[in-house]
C-alpha positions as CSV (number, residue, x, y, z in Angstrom):
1,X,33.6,12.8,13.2
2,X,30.4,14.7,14.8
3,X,26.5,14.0,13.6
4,X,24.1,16.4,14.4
5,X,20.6,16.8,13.4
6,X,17.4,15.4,13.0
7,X,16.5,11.7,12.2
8,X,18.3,11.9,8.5
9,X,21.4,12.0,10.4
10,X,20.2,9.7,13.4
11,X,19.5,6.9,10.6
12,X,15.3,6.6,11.6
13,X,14.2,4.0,8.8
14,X,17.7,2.2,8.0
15,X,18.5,-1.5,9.0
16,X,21.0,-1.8,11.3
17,X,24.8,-0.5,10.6
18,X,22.7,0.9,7.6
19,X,22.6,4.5,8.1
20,X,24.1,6.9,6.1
21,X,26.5,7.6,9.5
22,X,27.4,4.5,9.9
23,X,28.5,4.0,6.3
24,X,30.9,6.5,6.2
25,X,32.6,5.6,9.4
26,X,32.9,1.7,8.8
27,X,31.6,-0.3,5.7
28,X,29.3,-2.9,7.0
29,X,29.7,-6.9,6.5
30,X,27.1,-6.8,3.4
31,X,28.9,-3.6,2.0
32,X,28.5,-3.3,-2.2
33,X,31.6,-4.8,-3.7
34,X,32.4,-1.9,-5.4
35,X,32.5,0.1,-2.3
36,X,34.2,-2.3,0.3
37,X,37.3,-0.6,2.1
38,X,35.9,2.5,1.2
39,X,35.0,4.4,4.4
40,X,36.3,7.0,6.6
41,X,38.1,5.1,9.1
42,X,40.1,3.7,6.4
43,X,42.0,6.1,5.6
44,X,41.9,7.9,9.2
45,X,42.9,5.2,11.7
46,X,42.4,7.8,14.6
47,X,39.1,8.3,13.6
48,X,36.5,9.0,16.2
49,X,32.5,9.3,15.8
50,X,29.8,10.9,17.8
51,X,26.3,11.1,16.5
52,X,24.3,13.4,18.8
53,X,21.5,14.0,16.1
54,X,18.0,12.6,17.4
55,X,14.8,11.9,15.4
56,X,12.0,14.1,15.5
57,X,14.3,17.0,16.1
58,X,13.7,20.8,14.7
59,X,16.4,23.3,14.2
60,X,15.5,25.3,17.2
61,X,15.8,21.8,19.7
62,X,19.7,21.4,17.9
63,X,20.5,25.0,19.1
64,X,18.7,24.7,22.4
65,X,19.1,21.2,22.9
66,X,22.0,19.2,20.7
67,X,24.6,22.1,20.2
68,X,25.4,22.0,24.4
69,X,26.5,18.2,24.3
70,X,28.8,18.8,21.6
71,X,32.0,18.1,23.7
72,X,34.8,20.7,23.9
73,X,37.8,19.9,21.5
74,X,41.6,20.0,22.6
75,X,43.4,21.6,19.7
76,X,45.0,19.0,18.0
77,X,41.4,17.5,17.3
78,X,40.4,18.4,13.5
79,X,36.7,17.8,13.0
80,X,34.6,16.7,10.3
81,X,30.9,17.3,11.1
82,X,27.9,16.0,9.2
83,X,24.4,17.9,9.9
84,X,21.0,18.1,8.6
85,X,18.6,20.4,10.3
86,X,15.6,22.2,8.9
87,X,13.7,19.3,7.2
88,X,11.5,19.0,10.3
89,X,10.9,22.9,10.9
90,X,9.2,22.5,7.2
91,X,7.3,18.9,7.3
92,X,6.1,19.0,11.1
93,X,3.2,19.1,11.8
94,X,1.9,17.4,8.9
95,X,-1.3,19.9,9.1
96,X,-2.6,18.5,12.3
97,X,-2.1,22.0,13.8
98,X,-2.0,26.0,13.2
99,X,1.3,26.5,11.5
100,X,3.6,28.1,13.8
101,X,7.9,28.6,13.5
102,X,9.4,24.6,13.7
103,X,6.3,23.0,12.5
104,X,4.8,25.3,9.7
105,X,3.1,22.7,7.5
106,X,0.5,24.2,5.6
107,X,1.9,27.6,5.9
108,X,1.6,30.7,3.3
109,X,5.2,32.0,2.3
110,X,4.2,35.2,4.2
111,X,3.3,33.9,7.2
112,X,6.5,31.9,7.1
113,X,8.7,34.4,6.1
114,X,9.8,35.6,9.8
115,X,10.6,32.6,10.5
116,X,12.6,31.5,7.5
117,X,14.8,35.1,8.3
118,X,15.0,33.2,12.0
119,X,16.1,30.3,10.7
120,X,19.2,31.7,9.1
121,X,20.0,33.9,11.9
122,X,19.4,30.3,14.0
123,X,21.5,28.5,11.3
124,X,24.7,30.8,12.1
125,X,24.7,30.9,15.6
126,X,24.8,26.9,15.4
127,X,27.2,27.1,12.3
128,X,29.2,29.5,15.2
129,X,29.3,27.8,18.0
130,X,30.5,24.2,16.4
131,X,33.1,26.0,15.2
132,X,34.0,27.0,18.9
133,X,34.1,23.9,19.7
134,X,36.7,23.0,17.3
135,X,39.9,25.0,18.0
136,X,42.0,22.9,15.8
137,X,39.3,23.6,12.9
138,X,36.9,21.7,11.5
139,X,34.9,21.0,7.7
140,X,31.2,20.8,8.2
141,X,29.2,18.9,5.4
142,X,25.7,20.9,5.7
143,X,23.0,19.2,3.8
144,X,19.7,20.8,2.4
145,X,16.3,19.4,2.2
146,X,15.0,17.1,-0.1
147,X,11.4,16.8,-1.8
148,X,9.6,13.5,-1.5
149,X,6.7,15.1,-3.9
150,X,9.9,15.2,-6.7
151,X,9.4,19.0,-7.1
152,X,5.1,18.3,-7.9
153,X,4.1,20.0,-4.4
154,X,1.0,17.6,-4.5
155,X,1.8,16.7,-0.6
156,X,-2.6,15.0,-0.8
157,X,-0.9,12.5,-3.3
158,X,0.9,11.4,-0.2
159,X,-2.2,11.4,2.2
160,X,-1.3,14.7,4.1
161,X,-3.2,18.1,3.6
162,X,-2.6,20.1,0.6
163,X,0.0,22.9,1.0
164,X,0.0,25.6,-2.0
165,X,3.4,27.1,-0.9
166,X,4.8,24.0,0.1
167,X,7.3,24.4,-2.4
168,X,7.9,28.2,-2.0
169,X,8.9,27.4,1.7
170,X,11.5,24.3,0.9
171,X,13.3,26.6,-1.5
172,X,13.5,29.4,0.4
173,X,15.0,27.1,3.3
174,X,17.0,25.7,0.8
175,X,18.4,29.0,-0.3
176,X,19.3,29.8,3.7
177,X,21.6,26.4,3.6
178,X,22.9,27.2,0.3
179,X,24.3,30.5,1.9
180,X,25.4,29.4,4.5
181,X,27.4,26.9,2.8
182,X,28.6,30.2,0.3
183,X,29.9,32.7,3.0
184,X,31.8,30.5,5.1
185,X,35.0,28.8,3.9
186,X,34.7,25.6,5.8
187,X,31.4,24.7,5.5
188,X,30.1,22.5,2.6
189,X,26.8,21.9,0.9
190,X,25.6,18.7,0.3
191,X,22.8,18.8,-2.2
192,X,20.2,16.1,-0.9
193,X,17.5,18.0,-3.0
194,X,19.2,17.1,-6.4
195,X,20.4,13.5,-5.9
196,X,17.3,12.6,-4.3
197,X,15.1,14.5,-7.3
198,X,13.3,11.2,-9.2
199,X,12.9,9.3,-6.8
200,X,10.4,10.6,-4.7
201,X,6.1,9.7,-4.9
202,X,6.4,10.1,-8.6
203,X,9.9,7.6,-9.3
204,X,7.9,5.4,-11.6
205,X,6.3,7.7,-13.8
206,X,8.8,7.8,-16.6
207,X,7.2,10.8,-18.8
208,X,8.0,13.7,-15.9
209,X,11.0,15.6,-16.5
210,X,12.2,14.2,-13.2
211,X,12.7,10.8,-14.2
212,X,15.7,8.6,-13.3
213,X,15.9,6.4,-15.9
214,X,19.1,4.5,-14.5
215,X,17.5,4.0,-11.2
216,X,13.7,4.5,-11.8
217,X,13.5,3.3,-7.6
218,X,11.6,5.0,-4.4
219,X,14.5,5.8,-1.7
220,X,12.2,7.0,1.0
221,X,10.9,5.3,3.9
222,X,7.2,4.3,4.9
223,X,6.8,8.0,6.6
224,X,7.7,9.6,3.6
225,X,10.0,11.8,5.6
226,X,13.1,10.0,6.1
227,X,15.1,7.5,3.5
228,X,14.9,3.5,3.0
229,X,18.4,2.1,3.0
230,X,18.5,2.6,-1.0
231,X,18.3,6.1,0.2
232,X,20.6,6.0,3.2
233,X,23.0,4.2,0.7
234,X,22.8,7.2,-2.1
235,X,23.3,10.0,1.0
236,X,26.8,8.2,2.6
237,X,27.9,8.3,-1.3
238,X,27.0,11.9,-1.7
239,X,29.0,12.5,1.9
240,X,32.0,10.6,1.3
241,X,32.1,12.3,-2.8
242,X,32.0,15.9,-0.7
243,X,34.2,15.5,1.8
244,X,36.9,13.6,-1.0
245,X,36.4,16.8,-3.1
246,X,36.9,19.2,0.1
247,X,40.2,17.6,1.2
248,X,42.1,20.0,-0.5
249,X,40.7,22.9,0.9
250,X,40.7,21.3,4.3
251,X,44.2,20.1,3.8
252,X,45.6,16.5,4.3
C-alpha cells in the first residue's frame, strides 16, 4: 500500500495513529466498536505500507519531487495506492501573493485556465509513471478536493481574502480528477467533495441545503485546510467503502 500526496494523505491535524492512512492499514487501540478488525492488514497479512506524501506539497513537487522515491516493484507485488494532490495548487497561497500555477489563490478562471489544462496533462504523467512502477498492476484510489466553505465560496467568512472564482477553479480541478478516474480502468475516484459537503464553515446552520442533519459536526482542522480526526475518521471510511467496492474489478 503506497500514499502519495499532500498533507491529507500525510495525516497533518490527526492525533497520533489517527490518520486516515493509518486507519486503513491497522485499526488503532481506541478504534470504534463497530469498526474494530476492520482494516486492510486484516484481510491481507502480506500487507506492506509506504506513505511518501508530505504536507505542504503541490501537484507539481509530487511529480518533480515524490513520484522518483516511489520504489520499483518486482512483479508479483500488486499495489493499492492512495493519493490526493491538487488541493494545495488551489488553496496556496492563501492571497498573500500574485496568483501564479500551484498557488493560484485569488485567481480569475481565465487566468487559471492554462494551468488547470497543465494540471491534467501533470495528473497523467503521474497517473503513468505509478503505474510503471507497478508491473504486477496496481488500483489507485484518486481523491478530489473538498470545500471547507460547504459550496458558499465566502473564503472572508474564514478570515482569508475573497476569491469570486474560487468555486469555478475547485470544480474545474475537480472535473480533471473525475476524468482521470473515467478513462483509466484502474484508477478510482474517491469523492471527498461530497462526503465532506455539510460539514464545512457553515455545519451548524441547519436551514442551507447543505445540512447534515445526522451529523450536524465541523471535520476540519484549525487551518481550515486539512481534516480533524472526525474528518480523518469519515476519509479512511470512504477508502476502505472504495477499495471493498473495486475488489472485483481488481480481482481477489
Amino acid at each position: 500500500m503506497l500514499g502519495l500526496g499532500d498533507s491529507i494523505t500525510a495525516g497533518f491535524g490527526a492525533s497520533r495513529g489517527l490518520s486516515y492512512f493509518d486507519r486503513l492499514v491497522q485499526n488503532p487501540p481506541d478504534e470504534f466498536t463497530e469498526l474494530d478488525g476492520i482494516c486492510l492488514s486484516r484481510v491481507l497479512p502480506n500487507l506492506r505500507s509506504l506513505n511518501l506524501a508530505l504536507s505542504g506539497t503541490d501537484s507539481l513537487q509530487h511529480l518533480s519531487k515524490q513520484l522518483p522515491r516511489i520504489p520499483q516493484q518486482p512483479a508479483d507485488v500488486f499495489g493499492l495506492v492512495v493519493f490526493t494532490t491538487g488541493g494545495n495548487d488551489i488553496i496556496h497561497a492563501y492571497g498573500r501573493a500574485a496568483p501564479r500555477e500551484g498557488a493560484m489563490y485569488g485567481a480569475t478562471l481565465a487566468q487559471a485556465r492554462p494551468w488547470i489544462e497543465a494540471f491534467e496533462s501533470r495528473l497523467a504523467t503521474m497517473l503513468d509513471r505509478v503505474e510503471a512502477c507497478f508491473p504486477g498492476g496496481c488500483a489507485i484510489f484518486l481523491a478530489n478536493i473538498y470545500d471547507p466553505t460547504d459550496n458558499v465560496g465566502d473564503s472572508a467568512s474564514a478570515g482569508l481574502p475573497a476569491w469570486p472564482d474560487g468555486l469555478a477553479i475547485l470544480r474545474a480541478y475537480n472535473a480533471v480528477l473525475a476524468r482521470a478516474a473515467e478513462q483509466r480502468p484502474n484508477v478510482y475516484g474517491v469523492d471527498l467533495h461530497q462526503t465532506f459537503m455539510g460539514h464545512g464553515i457553515h455545519c451548524t446552520k441547519f436551514w442551507r441545503a447543505t445540512y447534515q442533519a445526522n451529523d450536524p459536526h465541523y471535520w476540519y482542522y484549525d487551518n481550515l485546510e486539512d481534516p480533524n480526526d472526525r474528518g480523518y475518521d469519515a476519509i479512511r471510511r470512504l477508502f476502505l467503502n472504495e477499495i471493498a467496492a473495486a475488489r472485483d474489478r481488481i480481482g481477489n
